[in-house]
C-alpha positions as a printed NumPy array, in Angstrom:
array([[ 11.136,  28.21 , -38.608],
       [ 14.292,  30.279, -38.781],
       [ 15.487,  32.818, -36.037],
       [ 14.648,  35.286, -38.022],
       [ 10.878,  34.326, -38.578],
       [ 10.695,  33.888, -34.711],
       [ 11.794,  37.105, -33.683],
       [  8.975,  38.34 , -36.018],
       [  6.033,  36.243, -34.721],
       [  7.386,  37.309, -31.044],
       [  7.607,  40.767, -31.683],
       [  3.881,  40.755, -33.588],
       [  2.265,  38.512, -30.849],
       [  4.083,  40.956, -28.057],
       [  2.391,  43.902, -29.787],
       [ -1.045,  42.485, -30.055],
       [ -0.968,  41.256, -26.417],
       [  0.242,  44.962, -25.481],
       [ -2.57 ,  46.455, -27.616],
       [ -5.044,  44.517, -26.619],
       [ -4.335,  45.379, -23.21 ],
       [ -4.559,  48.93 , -23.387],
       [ -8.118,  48.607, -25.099],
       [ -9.275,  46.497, -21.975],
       [ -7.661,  48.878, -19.331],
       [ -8.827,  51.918, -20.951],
       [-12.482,  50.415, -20.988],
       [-12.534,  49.622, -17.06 ],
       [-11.984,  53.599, -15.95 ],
       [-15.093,  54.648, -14.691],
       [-17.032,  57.231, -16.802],
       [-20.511,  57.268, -15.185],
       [-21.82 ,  58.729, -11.57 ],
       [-24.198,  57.073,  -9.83 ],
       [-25.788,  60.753,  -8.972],
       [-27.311,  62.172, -12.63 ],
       [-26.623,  65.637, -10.897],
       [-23.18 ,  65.348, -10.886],
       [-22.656,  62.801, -14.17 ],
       [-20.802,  65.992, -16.303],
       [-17.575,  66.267, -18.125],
       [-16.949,  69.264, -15.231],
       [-17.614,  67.171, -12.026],
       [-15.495,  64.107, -13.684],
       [-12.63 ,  66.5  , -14.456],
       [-12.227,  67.395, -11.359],
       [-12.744,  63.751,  -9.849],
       [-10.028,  62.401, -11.86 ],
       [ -7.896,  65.013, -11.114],
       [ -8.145,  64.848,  -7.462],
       [ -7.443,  60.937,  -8.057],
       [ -4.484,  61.039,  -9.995],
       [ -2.983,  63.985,  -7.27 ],
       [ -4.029,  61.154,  -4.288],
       [ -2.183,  58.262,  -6.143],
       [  1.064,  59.724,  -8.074],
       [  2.042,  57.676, -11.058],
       [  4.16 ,  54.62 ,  -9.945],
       [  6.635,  52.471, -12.011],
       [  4.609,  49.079, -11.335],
       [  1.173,  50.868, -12.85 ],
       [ -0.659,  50.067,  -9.111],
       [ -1.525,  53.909,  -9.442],
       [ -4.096,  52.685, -12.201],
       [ -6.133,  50.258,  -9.766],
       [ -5.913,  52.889,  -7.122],
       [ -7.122,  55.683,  -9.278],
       [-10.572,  53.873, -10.063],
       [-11.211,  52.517,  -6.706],
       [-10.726,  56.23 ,  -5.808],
       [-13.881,  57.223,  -8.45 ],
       [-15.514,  54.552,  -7.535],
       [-15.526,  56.215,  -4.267],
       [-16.678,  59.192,  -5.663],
       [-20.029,  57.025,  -7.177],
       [-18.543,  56.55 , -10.671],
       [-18.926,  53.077, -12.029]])
């Protein structure tokens, strides 16, 4: 295999990783409350919003983990 052909398999096997990782992160954020009263785009809005203001965006992407044990908190599962 030359260098060339390396790089290439690297770079394609580096994207797939990365893409497949965002598809399983993005599936894990909670989207459904526990209480059918307040299971609305509305009430979830403002959930995630008061989330993302509690844990600021960090470098190291812990904010993420915080964020949905927050709306878990807040009976989203």
């Amino acid at each position: 295999m030359t260098l060339s052909k390396l790089g290439q398999y690297l770079r394609g096997t580096t994207f797939s990783f990365l893409a497949a990782s965002i598809l399983i992160g993005c599936s894990l954020y909670p989207d459904e409350n526990t209480d059918p009263a307040k299971n609305n785009k509305v009430t979830f809005r403002q959930d995630a919003l008061d989330c993302a203001q509690s844990y600021p965006e960090s470098g190291s992407g812990t904010h993420v983990k915080q964020r949905i044990g927050c709306m878990n908190l807040k009976g989203w599962h």
